[in-house]
C-alpha positions, -999 to 999 in steps of 0.1 A, spaced: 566 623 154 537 609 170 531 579 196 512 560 161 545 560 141 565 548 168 543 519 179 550 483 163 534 465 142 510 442 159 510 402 145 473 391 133 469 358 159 477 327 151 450 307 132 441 275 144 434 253 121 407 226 127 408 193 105 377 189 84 356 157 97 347 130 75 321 111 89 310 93 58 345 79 57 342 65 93 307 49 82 318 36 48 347 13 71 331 4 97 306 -15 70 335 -25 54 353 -39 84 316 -57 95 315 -73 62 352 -80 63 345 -98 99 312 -120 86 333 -130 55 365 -142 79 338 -159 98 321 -177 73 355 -188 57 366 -204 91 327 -217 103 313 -228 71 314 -267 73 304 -266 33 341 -250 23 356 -283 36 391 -272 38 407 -307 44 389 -312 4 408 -281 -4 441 -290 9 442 -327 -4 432 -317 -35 451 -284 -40 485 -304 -54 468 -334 -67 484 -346 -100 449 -344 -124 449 -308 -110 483 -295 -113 485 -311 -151 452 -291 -158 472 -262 -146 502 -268 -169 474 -276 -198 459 -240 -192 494 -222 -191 502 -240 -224 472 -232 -241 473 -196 -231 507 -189 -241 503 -200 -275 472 -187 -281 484 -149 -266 511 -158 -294 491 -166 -325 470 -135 -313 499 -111 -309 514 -125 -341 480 -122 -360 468 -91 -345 499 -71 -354 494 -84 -389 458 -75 -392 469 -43 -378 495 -36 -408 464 -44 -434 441 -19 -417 464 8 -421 478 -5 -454 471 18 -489 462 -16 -503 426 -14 -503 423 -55 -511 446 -60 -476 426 -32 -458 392 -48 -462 400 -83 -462 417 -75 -425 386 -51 -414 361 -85 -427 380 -110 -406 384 -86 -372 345 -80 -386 334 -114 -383 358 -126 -355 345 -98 -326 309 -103 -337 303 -140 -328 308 -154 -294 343 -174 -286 321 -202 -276 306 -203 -304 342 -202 -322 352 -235 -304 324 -252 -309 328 -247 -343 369 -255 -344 354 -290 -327 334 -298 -354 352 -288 -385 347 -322 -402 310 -317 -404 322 -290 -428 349 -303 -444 349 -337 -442 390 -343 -454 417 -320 -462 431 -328 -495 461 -312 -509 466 -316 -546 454 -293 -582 432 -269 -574 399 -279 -592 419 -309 -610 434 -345 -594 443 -350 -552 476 -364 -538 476 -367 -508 443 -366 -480 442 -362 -443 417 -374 -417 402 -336 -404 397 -354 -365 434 -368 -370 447 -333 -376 420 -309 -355 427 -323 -322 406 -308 -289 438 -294 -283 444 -274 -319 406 -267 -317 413 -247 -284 438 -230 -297 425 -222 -333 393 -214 -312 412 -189 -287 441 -172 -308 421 -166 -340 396 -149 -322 424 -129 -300 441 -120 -330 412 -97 -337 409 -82 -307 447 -69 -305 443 -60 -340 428 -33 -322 452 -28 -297 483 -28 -319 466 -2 -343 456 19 -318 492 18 -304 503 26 -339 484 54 -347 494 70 -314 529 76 -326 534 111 -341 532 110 -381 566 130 -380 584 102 -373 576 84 -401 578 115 -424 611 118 -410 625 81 -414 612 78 -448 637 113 -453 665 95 -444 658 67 -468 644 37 -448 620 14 -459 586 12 -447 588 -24 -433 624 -12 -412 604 23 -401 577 -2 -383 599 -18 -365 622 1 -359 605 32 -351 568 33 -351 563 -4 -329 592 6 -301 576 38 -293 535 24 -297 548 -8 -272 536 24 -245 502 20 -252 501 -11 -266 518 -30 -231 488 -28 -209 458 -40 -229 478 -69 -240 485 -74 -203 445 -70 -198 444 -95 -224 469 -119 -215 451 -122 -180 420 -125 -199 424 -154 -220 440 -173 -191 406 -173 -176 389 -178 -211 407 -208 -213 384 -220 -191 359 -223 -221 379 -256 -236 363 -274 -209 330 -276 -236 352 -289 -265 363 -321 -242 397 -301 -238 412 -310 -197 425 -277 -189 425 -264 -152 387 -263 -151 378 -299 -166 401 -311 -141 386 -302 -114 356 -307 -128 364 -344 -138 370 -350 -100 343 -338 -85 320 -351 -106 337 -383 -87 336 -374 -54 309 -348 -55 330 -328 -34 319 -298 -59 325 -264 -41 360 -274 -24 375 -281 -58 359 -248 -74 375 -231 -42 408 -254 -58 407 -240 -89 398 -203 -81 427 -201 -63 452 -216 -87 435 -186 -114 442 -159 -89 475 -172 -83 486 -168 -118 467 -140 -121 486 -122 -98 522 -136 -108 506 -118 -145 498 -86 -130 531 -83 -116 551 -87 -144 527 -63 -166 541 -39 -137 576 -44 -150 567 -48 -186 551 -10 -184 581 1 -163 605 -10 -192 589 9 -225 574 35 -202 611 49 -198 623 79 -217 584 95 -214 574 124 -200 549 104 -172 569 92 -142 572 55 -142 540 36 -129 555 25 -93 562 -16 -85 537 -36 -65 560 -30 -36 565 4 -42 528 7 -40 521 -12 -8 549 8 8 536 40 0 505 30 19 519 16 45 539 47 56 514 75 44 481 57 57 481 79 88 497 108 74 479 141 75 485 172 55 498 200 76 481 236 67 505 262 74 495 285 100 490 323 93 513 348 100 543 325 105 578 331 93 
């Protein structure tokens, strides 16, 4: 036996491991933490802001009934569009070809003008129409309304807002639909239920995945659209505001008012769209999106973290 086979092994040496710099990361936040500084020092310095506007204004009555004015009107025009648009959805896919192109003309002519437009035209629906009369067709009327009495600012926002939603989560819902596997259908229909019970019983639970967070998109979306009522005479969050500075020319601290009253709801929105996706996002296959303070947790304790590389060599 000679001295090579009796000699031990010898280790390799430890590697040391040296982090990878990232210079353009240091650079990109210290521009961001100078821009960060001039923006906190313009909000505190500017005299224009006028914060004393702000807070005497923030809880005034004319802007807090705005407020209400603009949740109302977005609720019920999210619910004439979700209503509509789930409908419109059900011609587009129907057999029917009457149904399928009379739904495919409306979501036609409803994305293709402007909602603007829309409202301006719910406004001033007498011009075209003059009285509703209800009676024979062609033949003798009984009974005729005044179009202004019924057409209100009010329904014209809304007719305005949820028509033209309703054909914009047409979309949505039939994309939701058609996501869901045909076997499951095919399958339903085997154990004898009907068409109508297969939608909502199987197809719609199982498409609310994809359908949940464009209609939250949406939802967030026509809160701010609503601003847009403010041209059909409608006093919704904007108009209020507007209305008082238009008094007091006091014009950027009650835009600073209302901006901050949107982002507030927005963000009350966003969070439950969190929760919403949580609930019909259970039983898939994708871990659950994480809560708003499961999110700012995990970057609170894993901002300074860095990965450890295993050395070479070791046990």
């Amino acid at each position: 036996m000679t001295d090579t086979d009796t000699a031990e092994p010898v280790r390799p040496e430890t590697i040391k491991a040296v982090p990878v710099r990232h210079p353009g990361r240091w650079v990109s936040g210290a521009i961001v933490l100078v821009l960060a500084a001039m923006l906190i020092h313009m909000l505190f310095t500017n005299p224009n802001l006028d914060w004393s506007t702000f807070a005497k204004f923030f809880t005034e009555k004319q802007i807090l009934k705005g407020l209400v004015a603009t949740l109302e009107l977005t609720v019920i025009a999210m619910a004439i569009g979700i209503i509509g648009g789930v409908a419109l959805a059900l011609m587009r896919l129907s057999a029917n070809p009457l149904l399928s192109s009379a739904a495919w003309l409306y979501i036609w002519f409803f994305r293709g003008t402007p909602v603007l437009v829309q409202l301006i035209f719910w406004f001033n629906i007498k011009a075209l129409f003059g009285d509703i009369s209800l009676g024979i067709p062609f033949g003798p009327t009984f009974i005729t309304w005044d179009v202004n009495s019924l057409v209100t600012t009010f329904i014209a926002a809304i007719l305005g807002l949820g028509l033209n939603e309703a054909a914009y989560m047409s979309e949505i819902v039939r994309a939701g639909i058609m996501s869901v596997d045909e076997g499951q259908t095919e399958a339903s229909q085997a154990l004898g239920m009907r068409r109508l019970k297969i939608m909502r019983r199987i197809v719609l639970p199982q498409a609310m995945r994809v359908i949940i967070p464009p209609t939250g998109n949406e939802t967030i979306s026509m809160l701010k659209t609503t601003s847009l009522a403010s041209t059909v005479a409608f006093t919704e969050l904007l108009k209020a505001g507007e209305d008082i500075f238009n008094a007091n020319y006091k014009t950027i601290p009650l835009l600073i008012v209302v901006s901050v009253w949107y982002i507030i709801v927005t963000s009350v929105l966003s969070i439950g769209q969190y929760y919403m996706e949580r609930r019909f996002g259970r039983g898939s296959s994708r871990a659950l999106p994480p809560t708003p303070l499961q999110r700012l947790r995990r970057n609170l304790t894993t901002f300074h973290v860095r990965p450890q590389v295993p050395e070479r060599g070791a046990s």
